[in-house]
N, C-alpha and C positions, 0 to 999 in steps of 0.2 A: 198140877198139869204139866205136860212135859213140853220144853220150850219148842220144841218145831210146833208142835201144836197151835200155836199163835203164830204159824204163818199164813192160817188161813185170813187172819184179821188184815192183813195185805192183801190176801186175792177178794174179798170181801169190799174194801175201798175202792180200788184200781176200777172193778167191774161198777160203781155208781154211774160210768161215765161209759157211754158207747159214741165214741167220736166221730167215726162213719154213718153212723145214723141221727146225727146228732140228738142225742138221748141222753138226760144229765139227770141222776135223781136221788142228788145229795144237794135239795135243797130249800132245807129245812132242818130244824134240832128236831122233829119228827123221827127223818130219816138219820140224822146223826145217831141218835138215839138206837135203832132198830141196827145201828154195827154195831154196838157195842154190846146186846142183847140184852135179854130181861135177866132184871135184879141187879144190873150192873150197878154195883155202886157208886164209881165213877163219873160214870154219866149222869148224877144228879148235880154234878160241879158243873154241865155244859152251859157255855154262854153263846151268845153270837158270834161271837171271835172263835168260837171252836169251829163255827163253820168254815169262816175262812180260811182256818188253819189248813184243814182237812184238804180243803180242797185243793191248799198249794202243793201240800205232801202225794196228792193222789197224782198229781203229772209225773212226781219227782218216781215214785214208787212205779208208775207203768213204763218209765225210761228204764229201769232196771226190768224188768220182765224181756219189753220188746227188744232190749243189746243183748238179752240171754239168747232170744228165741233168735237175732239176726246171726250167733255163733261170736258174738264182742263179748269173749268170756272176763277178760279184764277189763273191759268198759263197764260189764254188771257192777263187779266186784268195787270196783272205783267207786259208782253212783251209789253204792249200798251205803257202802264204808262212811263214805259222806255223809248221810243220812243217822247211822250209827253214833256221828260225830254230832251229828246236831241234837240231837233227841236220844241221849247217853239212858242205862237203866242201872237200876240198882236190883243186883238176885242176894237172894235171899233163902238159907236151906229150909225148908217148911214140911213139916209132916203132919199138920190139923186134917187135911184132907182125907188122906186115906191110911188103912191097916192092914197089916196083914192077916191071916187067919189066926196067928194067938195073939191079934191085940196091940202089937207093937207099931210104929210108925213108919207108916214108908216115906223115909228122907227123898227130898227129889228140890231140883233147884223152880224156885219159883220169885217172879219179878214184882219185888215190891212196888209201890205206887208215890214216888216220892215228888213226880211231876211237877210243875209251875200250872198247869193248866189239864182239862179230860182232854182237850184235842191232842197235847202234847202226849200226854198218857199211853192214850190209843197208838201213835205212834210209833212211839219207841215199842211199844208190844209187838205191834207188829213188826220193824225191822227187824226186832231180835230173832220173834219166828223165824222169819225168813232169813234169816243169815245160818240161825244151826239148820236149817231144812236144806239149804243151798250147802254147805259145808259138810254135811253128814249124805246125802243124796248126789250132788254134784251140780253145776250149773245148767248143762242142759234140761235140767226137771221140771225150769222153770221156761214156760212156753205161755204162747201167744196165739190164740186159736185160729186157723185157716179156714173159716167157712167166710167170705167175706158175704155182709159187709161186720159181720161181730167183731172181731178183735179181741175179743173178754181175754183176761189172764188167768192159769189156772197153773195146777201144781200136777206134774208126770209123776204118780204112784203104781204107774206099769211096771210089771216086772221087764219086761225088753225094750224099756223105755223106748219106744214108740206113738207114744199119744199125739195128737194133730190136733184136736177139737176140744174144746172147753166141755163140750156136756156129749150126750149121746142124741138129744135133736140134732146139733150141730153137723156131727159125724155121719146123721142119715142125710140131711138136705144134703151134704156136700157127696154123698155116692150117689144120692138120686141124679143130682144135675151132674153129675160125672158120666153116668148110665147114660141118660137123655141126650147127652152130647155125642159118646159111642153112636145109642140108635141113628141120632140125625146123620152123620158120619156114614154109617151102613146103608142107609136108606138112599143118600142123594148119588146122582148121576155117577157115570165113572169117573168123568172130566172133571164134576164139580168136586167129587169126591178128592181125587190128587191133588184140584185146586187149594183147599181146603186145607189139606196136612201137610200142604206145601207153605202155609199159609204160618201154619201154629210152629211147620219148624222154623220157617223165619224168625218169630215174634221170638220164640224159645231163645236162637241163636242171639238177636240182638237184649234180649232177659242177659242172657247170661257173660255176652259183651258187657254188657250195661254195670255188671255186678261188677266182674274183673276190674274194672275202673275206677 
């Protein structure tokens, strides 16, 4: 498997937890279990302490997403690295998996499993994804979905790296209520009407006050 590959196993984590809604559901080895997927061998090592693990690693891993998505390209990088540091791996050149069409072995770097623990495990797989995905892709790829109240984390494989939204629900609710906001806009009075964009470019003005600070 090719190491970006395993950074899904980060967006995978981070998304257990919707903060804004408060919506938690990493909890249980059920659901431990079910990141790590089936036949995972690993995950027949899970203890209870794996939960806890997990769940410390998953604040630490959506600080890295949300300083991508806020443009703190060296804050990502800083909280990754740390992360990297804590939860080290071992690659390993492995070619059991796949051939090519006469039979030979496709060499490719793949991370052995030399962990203290499956929560640990998991972890460092996932950093690593995400560091070559980040590193081969760039730091903006790594974003923070704008449909509030989601927040999920997700990975920009657009080619005009332009993604906003975690899924394509996401991306509908937030042009319907974008739409619906226009109509009520067109529709109301004249007065209320200027009242109104008078209104949003204030808020905008003092947003954007607020950032510069």
């Amino acid at each position: 498997m090719e190491l970006a590959l395993y950074s899904d196993y980060a967006v995978r984590l981070v998304n257990t937890e919707q903060p804004a809604r408060g919506v938690d559901t990493l909890t249980s080895l059920d659901a431990v279990r079910a990141l790590f997927g089936t036949g995972s061998q690993t995950a027949r090592r899970l203890t209870d302490g794996d939960l806890t693990r997990l769940r410390a690693v998953r604040g630490r891993l959506r600080a890295v997403f949300e300083a991508a998505a806020g443009g703190e390209e060296v804050r990502a990088v800083d909280l990754l690295n740390a992360l990297l540091m804590d939860f080290p791996v071992s690659p390993q050149i492995s070619g059991h998996e796949y051939r090519d069409e006469d039979g030979r072995p496709k060499w490719h770097l793949h991370i052995a499993d030399h962990a203290a623990n499956a929560g640990a495990s998991y972890t460092a797989t996932a950093c690593m994804g995400l560091a070559v995905h980040l590193t081969e892709h760039g730091v903006e790829r790594l974003g923070i979905c704008q449909a509030p109240p989601c927040r999920n984390a997700y990975l920009d494989t657009s080619t005009n790296r332009s993604r906003r939204y975690c899924s394509d629900r996401c991306a509908t609710r937030a042009n319907v209520a974008a739409y619906r906001a226009r109509k009520r806009l067109e529709s109301a009075p004249a007065g209320e009407a200027a009242e109104r964009s008078g209104r949003t470019a204030e808020a905008s003005q003092e947003s954007t006050a607020g950032a510069e600070r």
